[in-house]
C-alpha positions in Angstrom: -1.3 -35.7 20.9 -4.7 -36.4 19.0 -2.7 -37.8 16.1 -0.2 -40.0 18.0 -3.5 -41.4 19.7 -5.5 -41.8 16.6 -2.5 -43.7 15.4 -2.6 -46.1 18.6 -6.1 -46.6 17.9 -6.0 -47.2 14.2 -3.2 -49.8 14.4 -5.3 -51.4 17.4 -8.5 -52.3 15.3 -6.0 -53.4 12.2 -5.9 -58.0 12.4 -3.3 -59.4 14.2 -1.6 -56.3 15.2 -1.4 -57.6 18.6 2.0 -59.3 17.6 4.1 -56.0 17.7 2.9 -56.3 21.2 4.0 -52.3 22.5 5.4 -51.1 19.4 2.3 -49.0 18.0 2.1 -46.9 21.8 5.5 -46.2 21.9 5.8 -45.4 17.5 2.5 -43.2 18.4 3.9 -41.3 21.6 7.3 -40.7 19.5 4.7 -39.6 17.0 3.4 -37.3 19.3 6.6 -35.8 20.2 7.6 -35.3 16.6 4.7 -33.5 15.3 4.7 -31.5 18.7 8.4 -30.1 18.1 8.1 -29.7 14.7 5.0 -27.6 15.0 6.3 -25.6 17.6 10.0 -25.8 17.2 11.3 -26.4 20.6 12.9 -29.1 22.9 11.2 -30.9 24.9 12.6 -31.6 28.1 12.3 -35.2 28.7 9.8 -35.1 31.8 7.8 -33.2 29.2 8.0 -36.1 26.3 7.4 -38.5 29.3 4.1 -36.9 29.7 3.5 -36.2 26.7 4.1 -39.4 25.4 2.0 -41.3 28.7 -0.7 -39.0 28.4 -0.7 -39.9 24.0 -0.6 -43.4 24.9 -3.4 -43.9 27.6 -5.5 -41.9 25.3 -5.1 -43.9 22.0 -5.4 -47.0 24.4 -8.2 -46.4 26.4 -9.8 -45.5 23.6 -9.6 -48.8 21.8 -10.5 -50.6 24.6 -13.5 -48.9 25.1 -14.5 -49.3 21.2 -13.7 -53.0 21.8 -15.6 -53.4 24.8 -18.9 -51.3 23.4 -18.5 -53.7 20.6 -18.2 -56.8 22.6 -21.0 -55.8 24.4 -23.3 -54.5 21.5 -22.7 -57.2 18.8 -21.3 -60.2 20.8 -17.9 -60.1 18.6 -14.3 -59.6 20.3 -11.9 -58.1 18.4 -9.0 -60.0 17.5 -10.4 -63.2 19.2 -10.2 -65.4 16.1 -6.7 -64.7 15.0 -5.8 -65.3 18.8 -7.4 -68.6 19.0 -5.9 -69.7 15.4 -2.5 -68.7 16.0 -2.6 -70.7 19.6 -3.9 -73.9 17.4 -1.7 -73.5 14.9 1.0 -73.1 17.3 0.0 -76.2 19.8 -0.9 -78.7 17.0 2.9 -78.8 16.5 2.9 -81.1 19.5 0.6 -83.9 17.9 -1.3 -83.9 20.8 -5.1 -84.3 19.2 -7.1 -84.4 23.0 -5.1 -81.1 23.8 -6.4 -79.4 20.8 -10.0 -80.7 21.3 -10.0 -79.1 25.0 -8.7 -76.0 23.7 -11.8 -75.9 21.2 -13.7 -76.2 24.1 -12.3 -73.4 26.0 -12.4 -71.3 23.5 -16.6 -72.1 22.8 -17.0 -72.3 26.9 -15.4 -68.5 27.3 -17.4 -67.2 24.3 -20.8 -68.8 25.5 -19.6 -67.3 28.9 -19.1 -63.6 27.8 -17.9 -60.4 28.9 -17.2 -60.6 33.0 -17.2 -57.9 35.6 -14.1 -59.1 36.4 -12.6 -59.2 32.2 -13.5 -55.8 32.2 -11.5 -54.5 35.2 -8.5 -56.4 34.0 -8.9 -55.7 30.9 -9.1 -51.8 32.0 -6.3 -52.3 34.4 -3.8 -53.8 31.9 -4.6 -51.3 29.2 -3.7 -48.5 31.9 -0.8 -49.7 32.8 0.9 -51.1 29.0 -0.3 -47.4 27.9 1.5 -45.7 30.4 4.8 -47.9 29.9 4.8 -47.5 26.5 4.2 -43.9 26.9 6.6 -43.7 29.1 9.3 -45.6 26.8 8.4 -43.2 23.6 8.3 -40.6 25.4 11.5 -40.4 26.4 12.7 -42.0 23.6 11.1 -39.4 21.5 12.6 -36.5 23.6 16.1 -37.6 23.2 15.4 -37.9 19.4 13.7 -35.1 18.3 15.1 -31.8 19.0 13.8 -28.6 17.2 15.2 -25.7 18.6 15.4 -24.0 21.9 14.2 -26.0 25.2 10.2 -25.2 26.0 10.1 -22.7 29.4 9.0 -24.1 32.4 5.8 -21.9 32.6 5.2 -21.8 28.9 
């Protein structure tokens, strides 16, 4: 489970890998699974991947988001906030609109001056929670069906 979240978290801190969106919770949950089966060589029932993979997922997660926050809050920078704000101008200057750009400089230089808010950080915290536990959910079962190693694990084992 350590290594499927170390996986999430590595991937998190790496530039612009917010574009694969849920892929690196659900590869690190399947992850998870894998090493879990191959280790012990047994089937996982797919509640067990499930919570296997959720528990994986909110782990590696939460765990980036608190390294993002403590930095955020310690040095002023947020991660992945430049490549964000040059992808959306890159993407809205296709519409030749030159006044729309300039406001969205502005934004963006109003909600830095502005910092982190009370109310960021809970919905940062809630939408972490809840995308880990998805995606954990989704490679969890995904990674039960696939990864089958020998007999199925005992209920009280």
């Amino acid at each position: 489970m350590m290594i499927g979240a170390g996986f999430i978290f590595a991937i998190s801190l790496i530039p612009f890998s917010f574009v694969l969106c849920c892929l690196p919770q659900i590869a690190g949950a399947m992850l998870a699974i894998h090493l879990f089966t191959k280790w012990y060589r047994l089937t996982l029932t797919y509640g067990e991947g499930i919570k296997l993979g959720i528990l994986t997922a909110l782990l590696g997660g939460l765990a980036a988001w608190v390294v993002g926050v403590a930095v955020m809050l310690l040095f002023g920078y947020q991660l992945h906030v430049k490549e964000v704000q040059e992808m959306m101008l890159k993407l809205f200057s296709h519409f030749n609109n030159p006044a729309m750009i300039d406001k969205m400089k502005e934004a963006f230089e109003a909600q830095k001056a502005q910092g982190l808010t009370l109310s960021q950080l809970l919905i940062g915290l809630v939408s972490t929670v809840v995308t880990s536990a998805i995606c954990g959910l989704l490679g969890g079962a995904l990674g039960a069906a696939l990864f089958k190693r020998g007999p199925a694990k005992e209920a009280g084992s």
